[in-house]
C-alpha positions in Angstrom: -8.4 -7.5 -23.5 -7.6 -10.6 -22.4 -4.1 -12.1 -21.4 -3.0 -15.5 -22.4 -0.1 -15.9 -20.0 2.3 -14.5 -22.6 4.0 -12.2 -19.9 7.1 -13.1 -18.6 6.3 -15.8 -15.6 10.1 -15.9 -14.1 8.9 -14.3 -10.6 5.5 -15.1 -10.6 3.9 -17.7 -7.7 5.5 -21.1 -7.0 4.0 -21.7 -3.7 2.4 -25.1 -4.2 5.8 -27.4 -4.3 7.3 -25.1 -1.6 4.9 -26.2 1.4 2.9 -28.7 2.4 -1.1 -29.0 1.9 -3.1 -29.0 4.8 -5.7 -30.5 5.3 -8.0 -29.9 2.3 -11.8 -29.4 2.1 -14.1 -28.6 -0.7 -12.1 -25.9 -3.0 -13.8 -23.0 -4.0 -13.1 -22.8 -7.8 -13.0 -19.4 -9.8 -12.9 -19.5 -13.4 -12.4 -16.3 -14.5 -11.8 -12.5 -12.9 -12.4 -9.9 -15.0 -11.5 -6.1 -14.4 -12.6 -3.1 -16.1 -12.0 0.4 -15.4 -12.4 4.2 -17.2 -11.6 7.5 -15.2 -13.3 10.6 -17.0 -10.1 12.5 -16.9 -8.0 9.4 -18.5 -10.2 8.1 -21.1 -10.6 10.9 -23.8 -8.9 10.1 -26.6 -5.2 11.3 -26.9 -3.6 13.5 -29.3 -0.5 12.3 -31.4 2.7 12.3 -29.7 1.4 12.6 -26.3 1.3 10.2 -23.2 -1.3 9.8 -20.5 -1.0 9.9 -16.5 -0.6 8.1 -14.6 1.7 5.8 -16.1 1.2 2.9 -13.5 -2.8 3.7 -12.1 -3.4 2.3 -9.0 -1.5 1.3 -5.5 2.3 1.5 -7.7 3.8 4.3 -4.8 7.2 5.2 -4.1 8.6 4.6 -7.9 12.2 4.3 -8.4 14.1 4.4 -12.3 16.9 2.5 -14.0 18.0 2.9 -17.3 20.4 0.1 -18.9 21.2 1.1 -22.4 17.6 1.5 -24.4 15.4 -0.1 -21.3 14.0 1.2 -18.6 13.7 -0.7 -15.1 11.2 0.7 -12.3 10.0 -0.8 -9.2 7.5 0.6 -6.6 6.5 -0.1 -2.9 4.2 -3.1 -1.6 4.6 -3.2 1.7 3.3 -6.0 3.5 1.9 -8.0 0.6 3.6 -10.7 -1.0 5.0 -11.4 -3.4 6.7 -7.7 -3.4 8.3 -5.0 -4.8 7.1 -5.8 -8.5 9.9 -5.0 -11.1 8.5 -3.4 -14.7 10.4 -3.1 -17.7 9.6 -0.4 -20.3 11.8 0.9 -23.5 10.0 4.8 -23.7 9.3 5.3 -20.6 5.4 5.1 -21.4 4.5 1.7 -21.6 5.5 -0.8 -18.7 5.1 -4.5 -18.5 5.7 -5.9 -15.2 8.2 -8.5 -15.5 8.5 -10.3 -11.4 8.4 -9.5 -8.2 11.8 -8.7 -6.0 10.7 -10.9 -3.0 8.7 -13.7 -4.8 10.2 -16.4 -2.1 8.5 -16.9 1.4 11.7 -17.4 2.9 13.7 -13.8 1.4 11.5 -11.5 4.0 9.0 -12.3 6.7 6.1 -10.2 7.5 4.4 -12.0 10.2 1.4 -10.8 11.3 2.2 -7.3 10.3 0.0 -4.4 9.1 -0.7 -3.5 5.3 0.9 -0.6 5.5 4.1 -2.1 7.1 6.7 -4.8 5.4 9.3 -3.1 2.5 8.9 0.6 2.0 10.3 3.0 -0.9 12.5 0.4 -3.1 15.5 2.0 -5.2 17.0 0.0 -8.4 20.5 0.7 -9.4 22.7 -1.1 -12.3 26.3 -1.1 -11.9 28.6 -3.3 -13.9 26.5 -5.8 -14.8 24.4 -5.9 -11.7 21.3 -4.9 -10.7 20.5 -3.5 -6.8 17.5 -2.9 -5.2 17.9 -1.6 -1.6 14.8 -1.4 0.5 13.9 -1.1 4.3 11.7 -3.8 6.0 9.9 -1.7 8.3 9.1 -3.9 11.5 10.3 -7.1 9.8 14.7 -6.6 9.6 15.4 -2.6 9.1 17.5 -2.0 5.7 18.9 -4.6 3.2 19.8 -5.1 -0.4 19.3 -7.5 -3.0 21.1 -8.2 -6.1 20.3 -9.3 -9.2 21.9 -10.2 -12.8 18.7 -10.1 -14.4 15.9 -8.1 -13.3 13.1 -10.3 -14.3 14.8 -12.3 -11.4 15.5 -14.5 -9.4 16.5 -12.2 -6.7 19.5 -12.7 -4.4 18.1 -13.6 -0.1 18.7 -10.0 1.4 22.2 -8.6 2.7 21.3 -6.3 5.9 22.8 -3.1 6.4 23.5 -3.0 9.8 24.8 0.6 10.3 21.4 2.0 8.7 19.5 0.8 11.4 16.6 3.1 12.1 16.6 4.6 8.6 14.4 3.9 5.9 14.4 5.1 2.0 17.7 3.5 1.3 19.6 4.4 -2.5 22.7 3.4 -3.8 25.3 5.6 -5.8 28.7 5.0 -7.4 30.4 8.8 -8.3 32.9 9.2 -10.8 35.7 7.4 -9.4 33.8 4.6 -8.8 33.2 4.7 -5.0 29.9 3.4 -4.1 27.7 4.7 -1.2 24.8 4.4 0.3 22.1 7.2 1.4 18.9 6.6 3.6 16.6 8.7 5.5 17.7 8.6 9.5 16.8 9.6 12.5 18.9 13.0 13.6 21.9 13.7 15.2 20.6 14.0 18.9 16.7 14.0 19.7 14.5 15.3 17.0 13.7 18.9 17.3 9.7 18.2 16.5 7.9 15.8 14.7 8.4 14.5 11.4 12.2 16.1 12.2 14.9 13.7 10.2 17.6 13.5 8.1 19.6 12.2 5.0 22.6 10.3 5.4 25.4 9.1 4.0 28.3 6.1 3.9 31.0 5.0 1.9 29.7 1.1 0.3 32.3 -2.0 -0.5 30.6 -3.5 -3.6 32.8 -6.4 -3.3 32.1 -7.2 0.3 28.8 -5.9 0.3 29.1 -4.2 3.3 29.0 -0.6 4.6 31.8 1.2 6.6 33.4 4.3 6.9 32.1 7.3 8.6 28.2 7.7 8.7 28.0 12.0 7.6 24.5 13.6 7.7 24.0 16.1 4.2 20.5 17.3 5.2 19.3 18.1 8.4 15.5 18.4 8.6 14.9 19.5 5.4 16.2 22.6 3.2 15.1 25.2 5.6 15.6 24.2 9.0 13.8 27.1 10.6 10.7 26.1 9.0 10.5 23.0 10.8 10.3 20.8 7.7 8.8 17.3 7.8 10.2 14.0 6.7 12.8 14.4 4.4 13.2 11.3 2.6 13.5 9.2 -0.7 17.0 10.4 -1.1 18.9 10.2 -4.8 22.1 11.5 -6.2 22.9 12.7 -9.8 26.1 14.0 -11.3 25.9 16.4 -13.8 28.2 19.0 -14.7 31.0 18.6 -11.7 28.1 18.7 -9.4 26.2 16.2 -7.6 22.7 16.8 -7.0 20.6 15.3 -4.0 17.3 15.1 -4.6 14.8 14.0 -1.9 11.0 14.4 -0.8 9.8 16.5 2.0 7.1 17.4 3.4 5.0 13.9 4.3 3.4 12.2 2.2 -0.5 14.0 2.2 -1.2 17.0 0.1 2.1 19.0 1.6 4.0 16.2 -0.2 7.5 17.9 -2.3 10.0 17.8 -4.2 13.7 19.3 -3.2 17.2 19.5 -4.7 20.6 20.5 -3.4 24.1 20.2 -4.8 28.0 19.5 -4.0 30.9 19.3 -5.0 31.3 15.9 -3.6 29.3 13.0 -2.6 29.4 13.7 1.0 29.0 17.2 0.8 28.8 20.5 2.2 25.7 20.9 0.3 23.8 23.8 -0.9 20.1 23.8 -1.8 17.9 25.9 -4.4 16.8 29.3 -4.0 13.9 27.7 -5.8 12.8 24.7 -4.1 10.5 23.0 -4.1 11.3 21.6 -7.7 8.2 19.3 -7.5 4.9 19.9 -6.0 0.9 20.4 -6.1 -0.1 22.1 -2.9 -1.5 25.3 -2.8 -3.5 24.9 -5.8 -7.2 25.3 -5.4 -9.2 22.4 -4.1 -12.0 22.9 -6.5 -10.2 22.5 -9.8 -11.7 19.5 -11.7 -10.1 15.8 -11.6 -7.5 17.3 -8.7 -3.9 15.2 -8.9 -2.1 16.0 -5.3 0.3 15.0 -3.0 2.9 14.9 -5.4 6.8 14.0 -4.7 9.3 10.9 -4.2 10.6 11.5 -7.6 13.4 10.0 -9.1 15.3 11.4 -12.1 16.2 9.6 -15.5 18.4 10.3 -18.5 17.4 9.5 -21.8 20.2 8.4 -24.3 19.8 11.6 -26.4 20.3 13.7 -22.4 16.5 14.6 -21.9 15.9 14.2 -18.4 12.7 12.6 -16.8 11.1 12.2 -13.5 9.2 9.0 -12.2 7.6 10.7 -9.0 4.2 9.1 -6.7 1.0 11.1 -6.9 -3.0 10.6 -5.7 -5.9 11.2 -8.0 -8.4 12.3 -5.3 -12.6 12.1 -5.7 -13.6 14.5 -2.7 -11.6 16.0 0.0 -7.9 14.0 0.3 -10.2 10.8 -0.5 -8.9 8.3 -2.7 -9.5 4.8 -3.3 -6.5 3.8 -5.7 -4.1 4.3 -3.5 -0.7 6.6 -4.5 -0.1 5.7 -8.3 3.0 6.3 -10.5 3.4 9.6 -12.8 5.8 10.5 -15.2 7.0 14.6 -15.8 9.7 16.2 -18.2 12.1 17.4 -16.2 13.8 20.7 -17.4 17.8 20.9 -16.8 18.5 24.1 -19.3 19.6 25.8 -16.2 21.7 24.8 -13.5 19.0 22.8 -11.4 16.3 20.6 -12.5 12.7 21.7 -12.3 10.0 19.4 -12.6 6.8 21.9 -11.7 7.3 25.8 -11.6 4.4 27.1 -8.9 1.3 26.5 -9.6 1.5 24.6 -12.3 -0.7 21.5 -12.6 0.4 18.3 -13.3 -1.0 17.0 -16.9 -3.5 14.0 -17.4 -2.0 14.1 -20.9 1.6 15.6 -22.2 3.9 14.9 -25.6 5.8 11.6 -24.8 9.3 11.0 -24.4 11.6 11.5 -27.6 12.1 7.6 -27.2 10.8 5.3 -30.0 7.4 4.1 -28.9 7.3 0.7 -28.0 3.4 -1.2 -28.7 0.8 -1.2 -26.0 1.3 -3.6 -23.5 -0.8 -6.5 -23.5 -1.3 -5.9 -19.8 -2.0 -2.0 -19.7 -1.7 -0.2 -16.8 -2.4 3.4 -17.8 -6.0 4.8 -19.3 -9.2 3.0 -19.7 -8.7 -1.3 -20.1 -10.0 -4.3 -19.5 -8.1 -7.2 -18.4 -9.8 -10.9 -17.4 -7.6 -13.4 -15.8 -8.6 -17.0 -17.3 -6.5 -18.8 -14.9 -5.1 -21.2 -18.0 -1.4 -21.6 -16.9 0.4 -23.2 -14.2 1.2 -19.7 -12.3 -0.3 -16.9 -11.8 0.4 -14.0 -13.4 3.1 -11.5 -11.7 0.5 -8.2 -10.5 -1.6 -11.3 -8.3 -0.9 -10.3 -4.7 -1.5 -12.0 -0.9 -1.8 -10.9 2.4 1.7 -11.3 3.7 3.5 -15.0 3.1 1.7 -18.1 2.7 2.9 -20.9 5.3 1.4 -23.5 3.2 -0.4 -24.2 0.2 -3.6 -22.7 -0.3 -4.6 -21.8 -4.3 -4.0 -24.3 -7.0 -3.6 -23.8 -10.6 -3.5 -27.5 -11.5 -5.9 -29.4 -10.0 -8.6 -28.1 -12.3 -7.2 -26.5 -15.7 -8.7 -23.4 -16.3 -9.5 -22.2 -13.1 -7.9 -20.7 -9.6 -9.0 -23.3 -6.8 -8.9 -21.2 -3.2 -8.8 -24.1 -0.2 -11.0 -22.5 2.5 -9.3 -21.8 5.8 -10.7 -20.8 9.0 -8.7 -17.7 8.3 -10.5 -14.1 7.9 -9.7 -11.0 6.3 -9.5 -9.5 9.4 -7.1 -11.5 11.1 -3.8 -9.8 10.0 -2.7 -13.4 9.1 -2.5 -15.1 5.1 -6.0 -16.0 4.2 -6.9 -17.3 1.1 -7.8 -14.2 -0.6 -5.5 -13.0 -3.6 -6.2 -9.4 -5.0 -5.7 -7.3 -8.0 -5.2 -3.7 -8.0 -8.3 -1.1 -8.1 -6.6 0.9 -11.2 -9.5 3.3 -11.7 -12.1 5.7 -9.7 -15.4 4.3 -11.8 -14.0 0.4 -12.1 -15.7 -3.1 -11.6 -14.5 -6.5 -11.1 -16.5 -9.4 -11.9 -15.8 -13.2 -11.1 -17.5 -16.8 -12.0 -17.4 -19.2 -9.3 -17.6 -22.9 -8.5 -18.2 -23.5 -5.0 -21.1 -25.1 -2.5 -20.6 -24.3 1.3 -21.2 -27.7 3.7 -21.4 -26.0 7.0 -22.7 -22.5 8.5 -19.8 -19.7 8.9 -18.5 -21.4 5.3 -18.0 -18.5 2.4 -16.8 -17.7 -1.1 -16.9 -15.2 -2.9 -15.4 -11.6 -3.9 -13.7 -8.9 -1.7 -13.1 -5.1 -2.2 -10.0 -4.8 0.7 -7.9 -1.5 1.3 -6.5 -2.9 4.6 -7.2 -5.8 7.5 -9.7 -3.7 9.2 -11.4 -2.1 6.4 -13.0 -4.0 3.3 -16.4 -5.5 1.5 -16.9 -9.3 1.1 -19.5 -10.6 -1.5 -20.1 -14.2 -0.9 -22.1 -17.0 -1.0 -22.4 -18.7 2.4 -24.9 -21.3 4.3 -27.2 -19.9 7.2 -29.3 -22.1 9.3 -28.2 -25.0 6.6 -29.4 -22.8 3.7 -27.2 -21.1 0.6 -27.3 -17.3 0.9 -25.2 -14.5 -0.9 -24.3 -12.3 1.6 -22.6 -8.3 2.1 -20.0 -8.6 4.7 -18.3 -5.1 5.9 -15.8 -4.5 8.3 -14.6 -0.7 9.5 -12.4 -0.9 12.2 -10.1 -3.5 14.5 -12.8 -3.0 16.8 -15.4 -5.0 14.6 -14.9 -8.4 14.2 -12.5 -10.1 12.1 -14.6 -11.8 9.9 -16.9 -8.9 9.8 -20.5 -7.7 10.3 -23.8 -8.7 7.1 -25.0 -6.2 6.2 -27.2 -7.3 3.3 -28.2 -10.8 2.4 -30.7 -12.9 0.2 -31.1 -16.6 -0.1 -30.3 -18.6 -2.8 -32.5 -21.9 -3.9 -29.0 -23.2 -5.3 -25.3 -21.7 -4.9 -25.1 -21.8 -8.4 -27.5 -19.1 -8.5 -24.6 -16.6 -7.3 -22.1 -18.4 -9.6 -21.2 -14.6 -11.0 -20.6 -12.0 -8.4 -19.6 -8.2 -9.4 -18.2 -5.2 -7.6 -18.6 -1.7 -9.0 -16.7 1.1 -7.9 -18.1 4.8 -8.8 -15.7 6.9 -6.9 -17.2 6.9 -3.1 -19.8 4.5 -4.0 -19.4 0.9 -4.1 -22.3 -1.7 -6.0 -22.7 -5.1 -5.5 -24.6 -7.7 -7.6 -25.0 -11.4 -8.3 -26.4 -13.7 -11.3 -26.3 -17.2 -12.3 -24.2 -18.9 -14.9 -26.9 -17.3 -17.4 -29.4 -14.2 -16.5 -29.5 -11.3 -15.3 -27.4 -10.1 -12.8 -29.7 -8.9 -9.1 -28.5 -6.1 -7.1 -27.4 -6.8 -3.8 -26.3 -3.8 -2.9 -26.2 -0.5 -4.0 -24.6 3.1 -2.8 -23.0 1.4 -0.3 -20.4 3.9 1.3 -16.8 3.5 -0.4 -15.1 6.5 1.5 -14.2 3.5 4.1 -12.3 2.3 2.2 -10.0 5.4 1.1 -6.6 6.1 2.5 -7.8 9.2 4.6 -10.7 7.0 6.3 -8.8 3.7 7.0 -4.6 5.3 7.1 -1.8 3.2 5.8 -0.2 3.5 2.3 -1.7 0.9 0.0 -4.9 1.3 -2.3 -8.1 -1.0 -2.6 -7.4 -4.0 -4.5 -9.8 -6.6 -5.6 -9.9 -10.7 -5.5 -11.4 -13.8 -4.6 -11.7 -15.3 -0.9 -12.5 -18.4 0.2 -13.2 -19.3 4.2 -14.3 -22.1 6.1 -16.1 -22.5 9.7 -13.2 -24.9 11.1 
C-alpha cells in the first residue's frame, strides 16, 4: 500500500525554516522506505463482524481515550523522541489514522541529552467544553504539565506546569457533575515509602479558567487495593461516573508480566473509596507460559462510552516471542468492557485476551490508508514537503538536518559527526517495528568522501542497543558494513561486525532489514539485481525490551554520519 501524503499533515515536521543549516556536506539521499510486516497470529483472515488486536501494533504504550460525539481521540506515550505524544482519530474504535503529534515544536519540551525511555510518560486526553487537554509528565525534563488544544489535529498550546504535582507522574483530568474539575496523578506517599514500587494516587481540586491547581492535595489510594500485599506502582489513574458513583480506575502491579487492572468507587470525587472484591478487572498473569502467540503484561486501561452506552477499554499489552522478549515494544489493545453489574470487568481470571473479537456496535469506518493493525505494507515516497506524522527523531533537533525540498522525491539526511550512540539528535529518523516477522527496505543515493563516513539503515530499540547497515569508505575504499552496539560500554558509534567491499556505492543502493522474531537479516543489492546477504541470524533478542530495559520498541530508519 502506498501513501500519497493524503493524511492530515497539520503536526507533522517543520524543522527546516525553524533553525539554521549548518554547515552542509554531501547529503545522503533516500528515495524510498518501504515496510512490510505479517505476525502468524494477526494475519489469518477475519470473520465478519469481528476486529483484530492489537489495534495500534507496535511501540503505541500507555493509551489514553476521548470520545467527542461520533469520534474517537487517543494518544499514547513516546518518551524521549520527538515529535511526541502522536494524537489518532478513529470513528469505531477499530480503525485509527494518526492525525499530529502533541509536542511537534522543539521549543514546547526539551529532552536534552536524555534517555529513550525518559522525556513524556503516560499522556491522558480530555474534552471539556470545547477544549481538548492532554496532561502528561516530562520525566527528567519539567515534572507534570498540560496542554490545550481546540482542535486535536493541533497546534498544541506551549505547556502549563503543575507545580503542586511535582514528583508524580500519570497525570488525568476530570470534571464531576457539577462541573468541578480536578486533577489525579500517581505520587510519591504520605511519609517514606513502605518498600519498593510503594506509591499512591492523588487528588486536587483544578481552576479551568486559571489553569491552575489549588486546594487541598487528598491521597484516594495508598499503595494499591490491598495494602498488606505490598502492591507495586499504582498508577495511570482515571475517573468515571456512572450511576451516583465514581469509579477510579488505575494500573498496578509494574508494568512486566504482573502488570493489572484495578477499580474502586465513591461517592465523591475525593473519596473515601472502596475497591472490588474482584479486582483485578484486567490482567494476563498467571496463565501458562507455553500457550501459543502469548499476549502479557496487560493493564493501563482507560474506559470509553459508546453513544448507544457500550463500554470499552483502550489498555497497553506485549506480544512476546520467547520468555518476556519482545521486540515491538508495548502496543495498543482494545477489549469489551462488561458494566451489567455494578463494576466493570474487562478479563474474568484466566481468560485470554483475543487476537480477533466482534467489533464495536459503531458503524465501521474504511480501512485506513495508513494501517496499523494486521498484516500491511506501507512505502514512504518522500513526495511532499513534510514528512508524514508516525516519522520519529532522537530527542529535538537544534538545527536542520533532513530536507524534503532540495531534491523532490526523496528524504536528503546531512551527515553529522553525530552517532547513534551518543544520546544526542543524529540524523537518523525511524519508523515503528509493527510486527514480529517484518522488513524494511530503503534505496539510497549517497557516496562517502572520507573514512569514518556512513549511510545507510538502522534497526534501534535504544542509544546503546541497535544494528546499522551502511555503506562506508575504509582505507579510501566503499564497503557496506554491519555495525552493532550492546551496551554504554561499547562505543558510540559501535563495533563491525560484518563487512564486504563494494567496487561502486551504488552497488549497496538498496539495503534491507528482516526481522523473524529473535532473528534479525541483513542484505544489500544494486539499483537492479539480486539482493546479497550480509548478514544472517544475527541475534535480535538485544534488541528486546528485557535485554536492553526502557519502555520503547525497535523502530526502523535511515542514518546518515560523517567523520568530522
Amino acid at each position: 500500500m502506498k501513501t500519497r501524503r493524503t493524511l492530515p499533515l497539520v503536526a507533522a515536521l517543520t524543522l527546516i525554516s525553524a533553525f539554521p543549516a549548518g554547515a552542509q556536506t554531501q547529503a545522503a539521499r533516500f528515495e524510498s522506505f518501504t515496510y512490510e510486516g505479517s505476525d502468524p497470529a494477526t494475519s489469518g483472515p477475519l470473520q465478519p463482524g469481528q476486529y483484530r488486536n492489537p489495534i495500534l501494533s507496535g511501540f503505541y504504550p500507555d493509551p489514553s481515550v476521548t470520545r467527542v460525539g461520533q469520534d474517537y481521540y487517543l494518544v499514547t506515550s513516546t518518551f524521549s523522541y520527538f515529535p511526541g505524544i502522536p494524537v489518532f482519530h478513529s470513528s469505531d474504535l477499530v480503525n485509527w489514522t494518526q492525525i499530529g503529534n502533541a509536542i511537534d515544536r522543539p521549543d514546547q519540551l526539551d529532552f536534552g541529552t536524555l534517555g529513550l525511555s525518559r522525556g513524556v510518560f503516560a499522556p491522558t486526553i480530555e474534552h471539556h467544553d470545547g477544549l481538548f487537554y492532554i496532561l502528561n509528565t516530562c520525566v527528567d525534563c519539567g515534572d507534570n504539565f498540560l496542554i490545550t488544544a481546540t482542535d486535536p489535529a493541533g497546534p498544541w498550546s506551549d505547556p502549563v506546569w503543575l507545580p503542586d504535582l511535582v514528583g508524580g507522574i500519570d497525570p488525568a483530568l476530570f470534571v464531576d457533575q457539577e462541573g468541578q474539575a480536578w486533577i489525579l496523578n500517581n505520587g510519591p506517599p504520605e511519609g517514606p515509602p513502605q518498600y519498593d514500587g510503594h506509591r499512591a494516587i492523588w487528588i486536587q481540586r483544578y481552576d479551568l479558567e486559571r489553569q491552575v491547581t489549588f486546594g487541598p492535595r487528598t491521597i484516594l489510594v495508598n499503595g494499591g487495593v490491598d495494602f498488606s500485599t505490598k502492591p507495586i506502582w499504582i498508577e495511570g489513574p482515571h475517573l468515571t461516573y456512572r450511576n451516583g458513583w465514581y469509579y477510579l480506575t488505575c494500573a498496578e502491579g509494574g508494568t512486566a508480566e504482573g502488570h493489572s487492572q484495578v477499580v474502586l468507587r465513591s461517592r465523591a470525587p475525593d473519596g473515601p473509596f472502596e475497591a472490588f472484591e474482584g479486582n483485578p478487572i484486567l490482567t494476563q498473569r498467571g496463565l501458562p507460559s507455553d500457550r501459543p502467540y502469548p499476549i502479557t503484561s496487560a493493564g493501563h486501561a482507560d474506559l470509553v462510552q459508546t453513544p448507544d452506552g457500550d463500554w470499552w477499554a483502550t489498555l497497553l499489552a506485549v506480544r512476546p516471542y520467547g520468555p518476556d522478549q519482545y521486540n515491538t515494544g508495548r502496543e495498543t489493545f482494545l477489549l469489551p468492557v462488561d458494566w451489567s453489574g455494578e463494576w466493570p470487568i474487562i478479563t474474568v481470571p484466566d481468560q485470554v485476551i483475543p487476537y480477533a473479537a466482534a467489533r464495536p456496535d459503531l458503524p465501521e469506518q474504511p480501512t485506513p490508508d495508513v494501517p496499523t493493525s494486521g498484516p500491511f505494507r506501507v512505502v514512504d515516497d518522500f513526495d511532499a514537503a513534510t514528512l508524514p506524522p508516525w516519522w520519529m527523531m532522537m530527542r529535538n533537533p537544534h538545527e536542520a538536518w533532513f530536507d524534503l525540498t532540495s531534491s523532490p522525491g526523496a528524504l536528503s539526511l546531512t551527515p553529522r559527526a553525530v552517532d547513534l550512540g551518543d544520546n544526542a539528535n543524529p540524523s537518523f529518523l525511524g519508523r515503528r517495528q509493527q510486527h514480529q516477522f517484518a522488513t524494511a527496505e530503503t534505496v539510497m543515493d549517497w557516496t562517502p568522501t572520507q573514512d569514518g563516513d556512513r549511510a545507510g539503515m538502522a534497526a534501534l530499540q535504544s542509544d546503546d542497543f541497535w544494528y546499522l547497515l551502511a555503506v562506508g569508505q575504509e582505507n579510501g575504499r566503499p564497503v557496506v558494513e554491519l555495525r552493532k552496539r550492546t551496551g554504554p560500554e561499547e562505543p558510540a558509534d559501535g563495533a563491525v561486525i560484518a563487512s564486504a567491499p563494494l567496487s561502486d556505492p551504488d552497488d549497496a543502493a538498496r539495503l534491507r532489514i528482516t526481522a523473524r522474531a529473535d532473528r534479525y537479516d541483513f542484505a544489500y543489492a544494486g539499483k537492479a539485481g539480486d539482493w546479497t546477504t550480509l548478514a544472517a541470524d544475527v541475534d535480535g533478542t538485544v534488541l528486546s525490551t528485557r535485554t536492553a530495559g526502557g519502555f520503547v520498541g525497535v523502530v526502523f530508519g535511515p542514518h546518515a554520519r560523517s567523520a568530522d
